[in-house]
N, C-alpha and C positions, 0 to 999 in steps of 0.2 A: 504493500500500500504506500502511496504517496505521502509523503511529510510536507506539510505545509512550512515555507519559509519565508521568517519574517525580519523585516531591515527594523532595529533599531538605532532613531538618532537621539540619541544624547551625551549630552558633554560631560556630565557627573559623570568620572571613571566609575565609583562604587554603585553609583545607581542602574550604570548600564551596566557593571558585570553582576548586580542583581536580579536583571530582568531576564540576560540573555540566560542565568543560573537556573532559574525557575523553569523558563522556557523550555529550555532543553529540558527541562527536568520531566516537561508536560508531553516531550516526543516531538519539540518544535526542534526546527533548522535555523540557526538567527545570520544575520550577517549585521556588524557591530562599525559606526560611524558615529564620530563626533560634533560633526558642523553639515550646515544647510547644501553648502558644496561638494561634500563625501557622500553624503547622501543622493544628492543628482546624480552625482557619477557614478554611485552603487547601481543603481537601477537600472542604467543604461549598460551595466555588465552582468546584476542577477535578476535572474526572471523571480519577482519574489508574490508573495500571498497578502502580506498584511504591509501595513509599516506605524509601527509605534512613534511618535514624532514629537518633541519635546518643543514647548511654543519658544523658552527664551532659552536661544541657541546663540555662541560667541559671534559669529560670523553676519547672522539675519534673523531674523522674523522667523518661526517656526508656521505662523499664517502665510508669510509670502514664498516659505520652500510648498505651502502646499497649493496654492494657487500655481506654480510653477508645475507642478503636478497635472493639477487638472488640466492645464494647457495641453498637455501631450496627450495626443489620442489613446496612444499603447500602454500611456500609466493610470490614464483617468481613473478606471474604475476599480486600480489595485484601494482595496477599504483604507482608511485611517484612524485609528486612535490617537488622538491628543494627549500630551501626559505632560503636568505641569505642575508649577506651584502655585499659579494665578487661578483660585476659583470663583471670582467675579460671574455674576451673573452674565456681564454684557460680553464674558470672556467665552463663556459657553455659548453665548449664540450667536458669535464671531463663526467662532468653530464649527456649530452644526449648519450655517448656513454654507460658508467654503464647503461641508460636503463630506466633514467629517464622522464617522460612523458612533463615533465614541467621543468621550472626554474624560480621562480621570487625573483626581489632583490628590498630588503629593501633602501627606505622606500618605501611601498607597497599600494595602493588604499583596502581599505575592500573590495569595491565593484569589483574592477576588480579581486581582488584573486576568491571571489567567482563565478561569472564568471569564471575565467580559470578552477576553481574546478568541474562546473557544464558540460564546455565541455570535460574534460578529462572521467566523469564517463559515458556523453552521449556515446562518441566514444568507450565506453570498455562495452557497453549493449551486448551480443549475437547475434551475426549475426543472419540471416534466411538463413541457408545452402542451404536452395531450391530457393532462390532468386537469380536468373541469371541474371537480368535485375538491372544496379545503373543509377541512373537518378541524377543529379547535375546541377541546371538553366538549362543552354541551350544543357550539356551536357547529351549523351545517351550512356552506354557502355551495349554491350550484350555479356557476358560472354560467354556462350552456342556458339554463332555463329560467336565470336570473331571477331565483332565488334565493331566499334566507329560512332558514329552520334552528329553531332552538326546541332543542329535545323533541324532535321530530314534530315539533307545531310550526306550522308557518307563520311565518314574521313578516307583516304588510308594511315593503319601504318604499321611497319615492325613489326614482331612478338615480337622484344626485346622493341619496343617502345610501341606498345600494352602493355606488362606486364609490363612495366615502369610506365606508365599510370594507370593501375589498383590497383599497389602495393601504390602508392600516394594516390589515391583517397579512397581506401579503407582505410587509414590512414590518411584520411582529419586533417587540421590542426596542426597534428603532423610532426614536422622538422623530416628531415630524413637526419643522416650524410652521405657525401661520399659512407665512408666505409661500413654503412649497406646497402647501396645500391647496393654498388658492390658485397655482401654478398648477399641480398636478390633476386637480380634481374639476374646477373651475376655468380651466383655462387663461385664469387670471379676466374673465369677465369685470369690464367696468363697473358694471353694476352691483356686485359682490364686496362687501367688507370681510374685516375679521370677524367682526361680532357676524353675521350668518356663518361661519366657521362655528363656534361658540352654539349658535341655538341649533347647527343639525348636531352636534354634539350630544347636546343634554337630548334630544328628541331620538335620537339613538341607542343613549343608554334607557330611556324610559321605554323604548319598543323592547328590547333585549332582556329589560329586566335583570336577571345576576348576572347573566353572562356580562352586562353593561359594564359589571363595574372594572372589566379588564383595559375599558378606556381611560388609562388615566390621562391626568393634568400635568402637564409637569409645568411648573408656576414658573410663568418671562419667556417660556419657550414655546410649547405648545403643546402636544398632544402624543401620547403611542399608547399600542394596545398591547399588553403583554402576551407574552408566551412562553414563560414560565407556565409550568406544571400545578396545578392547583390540588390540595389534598382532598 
């Protein structure tokens, strides 16, 4: 089986040979740079999986090594996790608007980075295009016949709440700002605010009922639907 490898950039010597320790420890491949410029030139020699990416880096901007990222067709869509000591709200949604998958700040659990590591690269596996059917606990969406079912009752939504719901759950886990929402789901129609963001929201989790409450909030940012295991 293939091992996933992940570019770590950071300039703390101890902190980066605690991440790349763990890592390997979890069955990862790491490849280990200090600055925004090792990093560009990593990637353009390893084909890698993840890249963990430290915002205040000696050289630059850990935002503008990933902008620099996004620019390149071939790297866009390797994920990122942020890893920092600035946990500013306005820092976090710097970060997930650039595009990043993650954000965690220092001082950091080993074990919970690797976890977050290990769901970011679950959720970025290859769909099964022929798969029209997503099942979630008690949730049932049927794509094909553009339905919704919880515990096998049918759940009556409007088409923009239907694809509201899919664009989330197809993204389990991952926060989804405002704006890509209104991007993703709305087109970014003129006519749409945040706040209609906000009331299909609530009108979603009141259709759904328990399963609803998998929609959280996450406060300045915006919205995800977990997928986490519930007991």
């Amino acid at each position: 089986m293939k091992k996933n490898k992940i570019l770590i950039v950071e300039d703390e010597p101890n902190i980066n040979r605690l991440i790349q320790y763990n890592l390997e420890k979890a069955g990862y491949l790491t490849v280990a740079t200090a600055t925004g410029d090792e990093a560009l030139k990593a990637l353009f020699l390893e084909a890698v999986d993840l890249i963990m990416l430290d915002v205040m880096l000696p050289d630059q901007d850990g935002f503008e090594v990933c902008k620099a990222i996004k620019k390149e067709s071939r790297l866009a869509s390797i994920p990122i996790i942020f890893l920092t000591a600035r946990g500013e709200e306005i820092d976090r949604i710097v970060g997930l608007e650039l595009g990043a998958e993650d954000y965690i700040v220092k001082p950091f659990s080993p074990r919970e980075m690797v976890l977050r590591v290990k769901t970011v690269l679950k959720r970025r596996q290859p769909e099964d295009d022929a798969k029209e059917i997503i099942e979630v606990d008690a949730l049932k969406i049927d794509i094909a016949r553009h339905k919704v079912f919880v515990k096998e009752k049918e759940v009556e939504l409007t088409s923009m709440e239907f694809k509201l719901l899919l664009t989330m759950v197809k993204r389990g886990g991952r926060v989804q700002t405002r704006d890509r929402l209104l991007n993703d789901v709305w087109d970014m129609n003129a006519d749409v605010t945040t706040r209609t963001i906000d009331t299909h929201i609530k009108c979603l989790r009141k259709k759904l009922g328990k399963i609803g409450d998998r929609i959280e909030t996450v406060r300045g940012v915006g919205y995800r639907f977990s997928d986490e295991d519930y007991d």
